[in-house]
C-alpha positions as CSV (number, residue, x, y, z in Angstrom):
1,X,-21.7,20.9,-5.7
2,X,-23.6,17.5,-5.3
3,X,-24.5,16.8,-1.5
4,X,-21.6,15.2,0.5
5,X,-20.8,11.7,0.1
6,X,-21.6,9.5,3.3
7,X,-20.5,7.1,5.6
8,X,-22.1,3.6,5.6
9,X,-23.1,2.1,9.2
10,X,-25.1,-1.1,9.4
11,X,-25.8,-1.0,5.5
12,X,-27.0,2.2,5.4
13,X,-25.6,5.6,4.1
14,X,-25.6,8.3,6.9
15,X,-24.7,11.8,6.9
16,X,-22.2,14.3,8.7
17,X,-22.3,17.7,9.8
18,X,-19.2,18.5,8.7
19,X,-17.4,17.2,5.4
20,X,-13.9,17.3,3.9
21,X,-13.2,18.6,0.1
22,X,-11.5,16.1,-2.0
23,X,-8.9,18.3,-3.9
24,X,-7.5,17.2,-7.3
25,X,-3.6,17.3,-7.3
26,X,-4.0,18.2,-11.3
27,X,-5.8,20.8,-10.7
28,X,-6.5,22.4,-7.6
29,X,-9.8,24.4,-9.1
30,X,-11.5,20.5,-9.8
31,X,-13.5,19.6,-6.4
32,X,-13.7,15.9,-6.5
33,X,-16.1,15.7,-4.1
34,X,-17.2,16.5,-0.5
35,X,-16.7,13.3,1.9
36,X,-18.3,12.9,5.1
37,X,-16.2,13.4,8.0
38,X,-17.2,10.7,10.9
39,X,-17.0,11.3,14.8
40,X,-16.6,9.0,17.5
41,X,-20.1,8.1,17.4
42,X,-20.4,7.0,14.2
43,X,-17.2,4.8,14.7
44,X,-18.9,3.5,17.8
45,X,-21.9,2.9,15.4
46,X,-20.1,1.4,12.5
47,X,-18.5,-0.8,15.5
48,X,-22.0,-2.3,17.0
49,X,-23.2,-2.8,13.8
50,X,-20.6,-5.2,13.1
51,X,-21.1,-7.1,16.1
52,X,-24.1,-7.4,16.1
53,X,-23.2,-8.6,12.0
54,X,-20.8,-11.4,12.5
55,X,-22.5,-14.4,14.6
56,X,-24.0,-14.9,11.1
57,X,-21.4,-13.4,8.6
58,X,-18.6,-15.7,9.9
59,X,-21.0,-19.1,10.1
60,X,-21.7,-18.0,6.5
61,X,-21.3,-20.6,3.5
62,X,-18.3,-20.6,2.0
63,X,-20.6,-20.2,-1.4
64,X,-22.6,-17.0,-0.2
65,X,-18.8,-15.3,0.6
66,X,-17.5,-16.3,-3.0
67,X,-20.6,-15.2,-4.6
68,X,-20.2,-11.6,-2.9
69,X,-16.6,-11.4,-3.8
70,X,-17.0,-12.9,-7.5
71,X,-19.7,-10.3,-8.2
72,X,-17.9,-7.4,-6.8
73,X,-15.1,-8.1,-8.4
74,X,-16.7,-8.5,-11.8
75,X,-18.2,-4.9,-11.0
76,X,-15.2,-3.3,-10.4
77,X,-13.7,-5.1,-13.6
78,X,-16.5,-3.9,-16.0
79,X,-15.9,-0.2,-14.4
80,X,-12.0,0.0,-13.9
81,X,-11.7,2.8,-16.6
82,X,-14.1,4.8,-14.4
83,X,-12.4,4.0,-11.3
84,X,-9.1,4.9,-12.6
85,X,-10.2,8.1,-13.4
86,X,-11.6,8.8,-10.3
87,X,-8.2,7.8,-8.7
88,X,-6.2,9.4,-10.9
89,X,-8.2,12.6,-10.5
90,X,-8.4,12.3,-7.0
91,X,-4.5,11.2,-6.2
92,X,-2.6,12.1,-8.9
93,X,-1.5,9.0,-11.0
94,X,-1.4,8.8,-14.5
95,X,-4.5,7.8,-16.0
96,X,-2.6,4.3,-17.1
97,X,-1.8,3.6,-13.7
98,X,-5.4,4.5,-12.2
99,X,-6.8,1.9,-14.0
100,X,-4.3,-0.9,-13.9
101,X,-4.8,0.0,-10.0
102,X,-8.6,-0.5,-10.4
103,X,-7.8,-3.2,-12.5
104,X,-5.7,-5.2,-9.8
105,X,-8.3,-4.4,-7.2
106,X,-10.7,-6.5,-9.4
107,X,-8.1,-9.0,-9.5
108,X,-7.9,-8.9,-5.8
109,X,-11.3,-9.7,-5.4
110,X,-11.6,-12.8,-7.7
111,X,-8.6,-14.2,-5.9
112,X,-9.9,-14.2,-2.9
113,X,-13.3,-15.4,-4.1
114,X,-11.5,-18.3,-5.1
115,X,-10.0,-18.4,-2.1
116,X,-13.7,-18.9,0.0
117,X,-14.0,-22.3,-1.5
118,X,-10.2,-23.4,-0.9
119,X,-11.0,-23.2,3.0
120,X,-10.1,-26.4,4.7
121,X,-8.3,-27.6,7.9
122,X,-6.5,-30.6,8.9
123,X,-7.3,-33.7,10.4
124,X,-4.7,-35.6,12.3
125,X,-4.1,-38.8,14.8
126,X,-2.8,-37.1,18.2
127,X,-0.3,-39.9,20.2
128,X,-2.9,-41.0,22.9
129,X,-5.0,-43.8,21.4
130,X,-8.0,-43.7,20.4
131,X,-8.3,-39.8,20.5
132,X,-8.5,-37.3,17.1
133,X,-7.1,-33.8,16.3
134,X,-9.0,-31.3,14.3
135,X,-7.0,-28.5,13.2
136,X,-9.6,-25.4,11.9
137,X,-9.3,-21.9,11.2
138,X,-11.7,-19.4,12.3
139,X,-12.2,-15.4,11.9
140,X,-10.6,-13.2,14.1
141,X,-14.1,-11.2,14.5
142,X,-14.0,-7.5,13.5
143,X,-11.0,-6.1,11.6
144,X,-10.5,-2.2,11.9
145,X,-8.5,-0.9,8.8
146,X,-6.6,2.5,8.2
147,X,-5.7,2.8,4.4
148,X,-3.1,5.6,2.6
149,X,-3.7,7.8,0.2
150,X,-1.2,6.4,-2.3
151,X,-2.9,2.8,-3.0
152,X,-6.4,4.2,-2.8
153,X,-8.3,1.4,-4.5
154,X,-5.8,-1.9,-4.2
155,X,-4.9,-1.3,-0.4
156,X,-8.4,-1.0,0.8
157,X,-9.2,-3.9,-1.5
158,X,-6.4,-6.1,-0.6
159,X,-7.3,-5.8,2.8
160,X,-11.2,-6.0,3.0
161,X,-11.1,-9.1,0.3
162,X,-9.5,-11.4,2.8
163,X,-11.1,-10.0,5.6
164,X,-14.4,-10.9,4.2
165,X,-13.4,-14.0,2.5
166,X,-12.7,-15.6,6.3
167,X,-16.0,-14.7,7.8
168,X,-14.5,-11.2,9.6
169,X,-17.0,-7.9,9.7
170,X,-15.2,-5.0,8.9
171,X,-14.9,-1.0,9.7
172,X,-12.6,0.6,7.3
173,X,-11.3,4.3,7.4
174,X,-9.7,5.6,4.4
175,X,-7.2,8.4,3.6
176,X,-8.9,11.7,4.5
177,X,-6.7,13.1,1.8
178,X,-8.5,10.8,-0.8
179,X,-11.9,9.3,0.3
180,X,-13.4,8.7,-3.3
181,X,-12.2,5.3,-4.5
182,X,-12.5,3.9,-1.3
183,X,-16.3,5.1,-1.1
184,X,-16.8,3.8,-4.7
185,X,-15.0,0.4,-3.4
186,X,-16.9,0.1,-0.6
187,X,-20.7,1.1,-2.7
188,X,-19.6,-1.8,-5.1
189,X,-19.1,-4.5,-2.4
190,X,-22.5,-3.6,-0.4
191,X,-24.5,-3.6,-3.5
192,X,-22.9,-7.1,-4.2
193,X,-25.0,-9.0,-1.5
194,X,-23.1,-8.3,1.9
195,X,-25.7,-8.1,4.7
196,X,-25.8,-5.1,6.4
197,X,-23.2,-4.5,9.1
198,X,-20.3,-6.7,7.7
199,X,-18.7,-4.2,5.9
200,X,-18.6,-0.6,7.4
201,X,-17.1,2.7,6.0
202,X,-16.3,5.5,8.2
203,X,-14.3,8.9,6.4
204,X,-12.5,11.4,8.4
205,X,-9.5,12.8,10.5
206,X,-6.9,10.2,11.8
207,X,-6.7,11.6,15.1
208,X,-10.2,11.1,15.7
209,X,-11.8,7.9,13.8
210,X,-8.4,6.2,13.3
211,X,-7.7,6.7,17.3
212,X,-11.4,5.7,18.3
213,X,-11.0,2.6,16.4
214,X,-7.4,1.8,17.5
215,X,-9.2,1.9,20.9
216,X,-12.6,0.2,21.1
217,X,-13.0,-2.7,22.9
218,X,-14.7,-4.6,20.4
219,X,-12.1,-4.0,17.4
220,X,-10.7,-7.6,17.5
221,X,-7.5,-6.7,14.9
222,X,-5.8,-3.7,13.1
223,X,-4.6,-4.0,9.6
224,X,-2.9,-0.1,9.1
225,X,-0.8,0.6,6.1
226,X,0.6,4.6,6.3
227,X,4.2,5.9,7.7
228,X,6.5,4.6,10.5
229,X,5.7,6.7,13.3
230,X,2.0,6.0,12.8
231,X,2.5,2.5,12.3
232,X,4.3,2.6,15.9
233,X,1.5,4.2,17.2
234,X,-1.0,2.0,16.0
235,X,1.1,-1.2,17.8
236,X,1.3,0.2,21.0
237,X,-2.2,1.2,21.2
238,X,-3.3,-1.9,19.8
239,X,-0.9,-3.4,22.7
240,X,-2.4,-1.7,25.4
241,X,-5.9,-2.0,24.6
242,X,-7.5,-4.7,27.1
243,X,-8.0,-6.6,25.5
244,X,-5.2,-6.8,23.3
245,X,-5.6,-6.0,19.5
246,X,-4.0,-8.5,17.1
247,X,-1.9,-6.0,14.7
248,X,-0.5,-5.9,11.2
249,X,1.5,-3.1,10.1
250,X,2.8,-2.1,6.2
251,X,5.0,1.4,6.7
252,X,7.8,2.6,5.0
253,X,10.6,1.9,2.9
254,X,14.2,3.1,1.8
255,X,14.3,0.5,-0.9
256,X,17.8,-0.5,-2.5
257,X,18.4,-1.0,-6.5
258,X,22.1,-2.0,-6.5
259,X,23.3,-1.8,-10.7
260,X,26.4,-3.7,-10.9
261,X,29.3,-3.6,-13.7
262,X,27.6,-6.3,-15.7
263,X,24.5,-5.4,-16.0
264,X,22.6,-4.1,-19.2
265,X,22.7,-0.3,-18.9
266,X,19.4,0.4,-20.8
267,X,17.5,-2.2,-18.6
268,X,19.1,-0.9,-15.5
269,X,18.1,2.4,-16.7
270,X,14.3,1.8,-17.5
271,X,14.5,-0.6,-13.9
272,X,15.5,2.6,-12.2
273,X,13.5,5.4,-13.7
274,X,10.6,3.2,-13.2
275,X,11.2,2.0,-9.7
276,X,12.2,5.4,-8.4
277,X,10.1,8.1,-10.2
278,X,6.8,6.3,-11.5
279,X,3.6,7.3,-9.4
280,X,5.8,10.3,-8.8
281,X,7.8,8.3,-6.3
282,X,4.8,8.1,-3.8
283,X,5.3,4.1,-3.4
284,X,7.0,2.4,-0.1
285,X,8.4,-0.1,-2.4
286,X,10.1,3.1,-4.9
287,X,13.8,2.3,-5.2
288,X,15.3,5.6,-3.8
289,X,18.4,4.4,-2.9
290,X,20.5,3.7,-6.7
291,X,24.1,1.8,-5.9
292,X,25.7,1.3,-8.4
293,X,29.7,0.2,-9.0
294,X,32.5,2.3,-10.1
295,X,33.2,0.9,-13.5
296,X,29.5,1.7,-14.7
297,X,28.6,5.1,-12.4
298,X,29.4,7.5,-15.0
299,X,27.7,5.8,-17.6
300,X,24.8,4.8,-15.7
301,X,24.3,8.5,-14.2
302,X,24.5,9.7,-18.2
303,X,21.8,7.6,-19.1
304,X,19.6,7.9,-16.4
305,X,20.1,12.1,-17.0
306,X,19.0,11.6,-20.8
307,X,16.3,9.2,-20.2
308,X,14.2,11.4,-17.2
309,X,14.2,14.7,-20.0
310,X,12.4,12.4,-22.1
311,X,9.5,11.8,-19.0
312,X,6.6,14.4,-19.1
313,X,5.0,15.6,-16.1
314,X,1.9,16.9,-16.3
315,X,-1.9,16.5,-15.7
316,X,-2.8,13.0,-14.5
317,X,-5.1,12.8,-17.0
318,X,-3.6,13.9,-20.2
319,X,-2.7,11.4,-22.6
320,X,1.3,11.5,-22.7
321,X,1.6,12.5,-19.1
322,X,4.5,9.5,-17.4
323,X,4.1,11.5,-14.3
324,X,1.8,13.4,-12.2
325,X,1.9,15.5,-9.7
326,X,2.6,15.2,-6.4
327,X,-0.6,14.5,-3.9
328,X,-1.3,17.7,-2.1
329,X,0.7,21.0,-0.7
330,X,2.4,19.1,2.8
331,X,3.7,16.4,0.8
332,X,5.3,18.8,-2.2
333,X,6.6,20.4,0.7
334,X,8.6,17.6,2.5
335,X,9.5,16.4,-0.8
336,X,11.2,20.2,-1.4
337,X,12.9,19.8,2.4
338,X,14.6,16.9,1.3
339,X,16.0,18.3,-1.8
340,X,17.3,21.3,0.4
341,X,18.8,18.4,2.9
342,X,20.7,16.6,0.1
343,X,22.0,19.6,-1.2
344,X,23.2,20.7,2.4
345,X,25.0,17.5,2.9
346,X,27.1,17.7,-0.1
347,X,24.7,16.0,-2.6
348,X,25.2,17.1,-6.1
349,X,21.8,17.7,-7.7
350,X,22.6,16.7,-11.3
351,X,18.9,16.7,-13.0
352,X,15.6,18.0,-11.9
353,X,14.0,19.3,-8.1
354,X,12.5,21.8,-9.5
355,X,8.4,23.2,-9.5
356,X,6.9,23.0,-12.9
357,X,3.8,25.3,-13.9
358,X,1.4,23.4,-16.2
359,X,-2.0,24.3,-17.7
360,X,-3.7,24.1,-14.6
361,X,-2.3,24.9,-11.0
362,X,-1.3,21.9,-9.3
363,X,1.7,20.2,-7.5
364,X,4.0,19.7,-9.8
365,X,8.1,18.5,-9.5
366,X,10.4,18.1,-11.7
367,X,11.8,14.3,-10.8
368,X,15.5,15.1,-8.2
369,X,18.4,12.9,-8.9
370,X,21.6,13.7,-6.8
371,X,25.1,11.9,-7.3
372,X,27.8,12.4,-5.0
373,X,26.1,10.6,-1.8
374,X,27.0,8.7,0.8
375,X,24.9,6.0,2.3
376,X,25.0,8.1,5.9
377,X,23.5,10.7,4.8
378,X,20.3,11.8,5.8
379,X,19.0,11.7,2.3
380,X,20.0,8.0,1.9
381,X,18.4,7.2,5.5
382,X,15.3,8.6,5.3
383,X,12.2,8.0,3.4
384,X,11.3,10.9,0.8
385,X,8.0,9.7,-0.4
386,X,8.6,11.5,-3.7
387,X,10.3,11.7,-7.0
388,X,13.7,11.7,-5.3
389,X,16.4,9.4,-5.7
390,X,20.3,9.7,-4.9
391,X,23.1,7.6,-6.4
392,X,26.0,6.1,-4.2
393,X,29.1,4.7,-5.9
394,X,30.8,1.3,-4.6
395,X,33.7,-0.2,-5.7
396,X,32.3,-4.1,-5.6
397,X,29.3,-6.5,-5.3
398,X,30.2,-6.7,-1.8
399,X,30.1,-3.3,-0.8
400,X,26.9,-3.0,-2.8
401,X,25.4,-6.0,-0.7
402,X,26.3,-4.0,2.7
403,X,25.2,-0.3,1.9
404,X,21.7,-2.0,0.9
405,X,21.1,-3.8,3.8
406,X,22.4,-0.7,6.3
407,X,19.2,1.0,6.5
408,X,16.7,0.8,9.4
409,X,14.2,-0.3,6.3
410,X,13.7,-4.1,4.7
411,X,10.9,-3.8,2.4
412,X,12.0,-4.2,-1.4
413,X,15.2,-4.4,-3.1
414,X,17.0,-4.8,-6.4
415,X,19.8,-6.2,-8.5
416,X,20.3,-4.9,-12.4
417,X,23.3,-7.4,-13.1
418,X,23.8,-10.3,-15.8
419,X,25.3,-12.4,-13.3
420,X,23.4,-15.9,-12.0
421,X,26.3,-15.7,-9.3
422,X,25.4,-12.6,-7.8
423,X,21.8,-12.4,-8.2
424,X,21.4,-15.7,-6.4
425,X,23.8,-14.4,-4.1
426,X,21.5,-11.6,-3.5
427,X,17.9,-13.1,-3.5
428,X,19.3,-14.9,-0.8
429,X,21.0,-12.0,1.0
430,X,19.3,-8.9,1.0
431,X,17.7,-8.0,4.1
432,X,14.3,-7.7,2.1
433,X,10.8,-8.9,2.1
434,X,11.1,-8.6,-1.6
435,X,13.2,-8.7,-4.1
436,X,13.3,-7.7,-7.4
437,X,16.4,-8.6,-10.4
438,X,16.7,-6.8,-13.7
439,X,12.9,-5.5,-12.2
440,X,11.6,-2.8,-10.8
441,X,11.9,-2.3,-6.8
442,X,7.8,-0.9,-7.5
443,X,5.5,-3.7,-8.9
444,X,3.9,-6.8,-7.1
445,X,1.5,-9.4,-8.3
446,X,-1.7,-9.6,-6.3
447,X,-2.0,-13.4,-5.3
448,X,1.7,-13.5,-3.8
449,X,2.7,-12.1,0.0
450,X,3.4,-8.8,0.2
451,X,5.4,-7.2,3.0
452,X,8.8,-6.5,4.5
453,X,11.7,-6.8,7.1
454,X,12.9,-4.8,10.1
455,X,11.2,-1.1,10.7
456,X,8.7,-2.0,7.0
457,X,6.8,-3.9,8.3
458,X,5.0,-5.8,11.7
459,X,3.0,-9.0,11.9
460,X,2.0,-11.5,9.3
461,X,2.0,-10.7,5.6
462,X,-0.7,-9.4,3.2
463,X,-2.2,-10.2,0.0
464,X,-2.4,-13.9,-1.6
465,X,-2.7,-17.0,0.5
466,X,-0.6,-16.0,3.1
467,X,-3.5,-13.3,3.9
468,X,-5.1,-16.1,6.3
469,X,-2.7,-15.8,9.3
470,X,-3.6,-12.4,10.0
471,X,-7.5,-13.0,9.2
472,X,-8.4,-16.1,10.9
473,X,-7.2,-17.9,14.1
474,X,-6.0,-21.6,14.4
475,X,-8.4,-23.8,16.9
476,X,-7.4,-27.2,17.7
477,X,-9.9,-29.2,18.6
478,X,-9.6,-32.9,20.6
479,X,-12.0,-35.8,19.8
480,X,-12.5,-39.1,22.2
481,X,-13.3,-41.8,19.6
């Protein structure tokens, strides 16, 4: 075994005494790697160094920012088969999706390059005379981040892109479930010219980096992406911290796909399958909630049946694999609960929810689809985070419209229909951040706003343009001519 990967703090790669092993979900026997595991002190020191980075970093040219960005993302483009290997190996996707996810992380990073030299303000005449208004945006100073494990190359990257790109410093903790492509992230933006202290990485336990960081004074903002009652957590720490923290929260999702009478059963089919079982269902934008009207429920459920015993789960890595497994023991095990649940509450389990043995020992389930649900049920209410999906059956559009929106949820939603009618009915409707028609719930572009409604999500939105109102602040300034 190699020596553990580190931590870097003020530019500089420092050691742990204890580390974490970084498990493949594939094949439990395949060590990844062994990542550092931080303390409080080496938040603390990831924190000062940081300060003492950003009087410079954020009166940077808007030239020496783009240049850091453009070359890291050109780094992570020439290497995204390697990076998706290493995600894949490390969380479970297929190969395919590993490096499309490198892939957009690249992407990421030359938008937001871009995105350096579109920084402007406004000038403007204020209504006393002879006096001007100057309308700028600044950085909001140092940005803490807490990352998932189920984006672990385009969340990080969609977060510390913008954050850099305004002039912020920045002290990131990944997943401790999945540390690698965030390390290898991280390696590729400090070797791409950032002065040491702007962007810090600090691995390890939640409950002891993640809560130093929600809590030290000179953490300016939090940008967390990871579960509701986290995401609550984070808020009201970030709340009570004197002074206050500005906050941004992505969290969960029971997203709707409603497939009405009209629509085109093989597209609402593939839209389904895709949006609800792909990445092995480990998305807060899967579609796990399936409505669908009478006259097309006994067709759709047929289809969908015959098209998931074509899908092969297996080894992220093998060539023919559509899905892999799930990320680690806990989460098979929740996802397992909630099959138990839906069969206690009168769900009828009509294809899968079953372990699969493979080559190599690893986490593998057979994708659960029950029929026979009701939109009360606990199964229908709340988030899986796995290849599980239930049908309900509605009798009209209207009906369809109100099931989706009764959930406690409002990131992504879907419409499989052929009608203009109803889909512009419900792109204007749904109680949704996002929404998808004759799409899948599960698949955003990277220089649009991302983020949702109600209990999804908290503060102002990420990726694209839109980034900016969480990572800068407005100043107006007054001139006496």
């Amino acid at each position: 075994m190699n020596a553990p990967f580190k931590n870097l703090i003020a530019g500089e790669w420092a050691g742990a005494a204890n580390a974490s092993r970084n498990i493949n979900p594939s094949n439990t026997n395949d060590v990844v790697g062994e990542y550092a595991q931080g303390t409080v002190e080496d938040l603390n020191n990831a924190v000062a160094a940081a300060k003492a980075a950003f009087p410079a970093w954020s009166r940077s040219t808007p030239q020496e920012r783009y240049e850091v960005l453009k070359k890291a993302s050109d780094e992570i483009l020439s290497r995204k088969d390697e990076l998706g290997r290493l995600l894949s190996r490390e969380e479970g996707k297929t190969l395919a999706e590993g490096i499309g996810e490198a892939t957009r992380a690249g992407q990421i990073f030359a938008f937001f390059a871009g995105e350096c030299l579109r920084l402007g303000g406004e000038m403007v005449p204020s209504v006393r005379p002879g006096v001007g208004v100057e309308i700028t945006r600044e950085p909001v100073g140092i940005v803490g981040m807490i990352t998932p494990w189920n984006f672990p190359i385009a969340i990080p990257a969609w977060k510390i892109a913008p954050a850099l790109a305004w002039g912020n410093c920045v002290v990131i903790k990944p997943a401790d479930l999945v540390p690698g492509s965030a390390w290898a992230l991280v390696d590729i933006i400090q070797r791409a010219g950032l002065p040491k202290g702007v962007l810090n990485l600090v691995m390890g336990r939640g409950s002891v980096v993640g809560q130093a960081l929600l809590e030290h004074k000179d953490v300016h903002a939090i940008s967390f992406t990871g579960s509701v009652p986290t995401g609550r957590k984070v808020a009201a720490a970030c709340i009570a911290s004197n002074p206050m923290k500005k906050v941004q929260l992505e969290m969960g999702g029971k997203n709707p796909l409603v497939v009405l009478d009209d629509a085109d059963l093989k597209v609402a089919v593939e839209v389904a399958v895709n949006g609800a079982f792909f990445s092995t269902g480990q998305r807060c934008t899967a579609s796990s909630r399936l409505i669908v009207q009478a006259g097309i429920h006994d067709r759709f459920v047929e289809a969908c049946i015959e098209r998931l015993k074509t899908v092969v789960v297996d080894d992220a890595l093998k060539s023919g694999t559509h899905i892999g497994p799930v990320v680690d023991q806990s989460q098979l095990d929740q996802d397992l609960k909630y099959i138990q649940i839906a069969k206690d509450e009168g769900g009828k389990l009509v294809f899968g929810g079953e372990l699969l043995k493979r080559e190599t020992p690893g986490f593998y389930l057979q994708p659960a689809l029950f029929t026979e649900t009701t939109n009360a049920m606990r199964i229908s209410r709340e988030e899986v985070f796995g290849p599980v999906a239930n049908i309900v059956r509605v009798k009209d559009y209207d009906e369809a419209l109100a099931i989706a929106n009764d959930t406690e949820f409002g990131l992504s939603s879907g419409i499989c229909t052929t009608s203009l009618k109803h889909a512009t009915h419900f792109k204007r409707n749904s109680e949704a951040g996002m929404v998808m028609v004759n799409l899948p719930t599960a698949g955003v572009d990277y220089h649009v706003p991302f983020g949702g409604r109600k209990g999804s999500s908290y503060g102002p939105r990420e990726q694209g343009a839109y980034a900016k109102e969480f990572y800068s602040t407005v100043k107006t300034a007054y001139t006496l001519a």
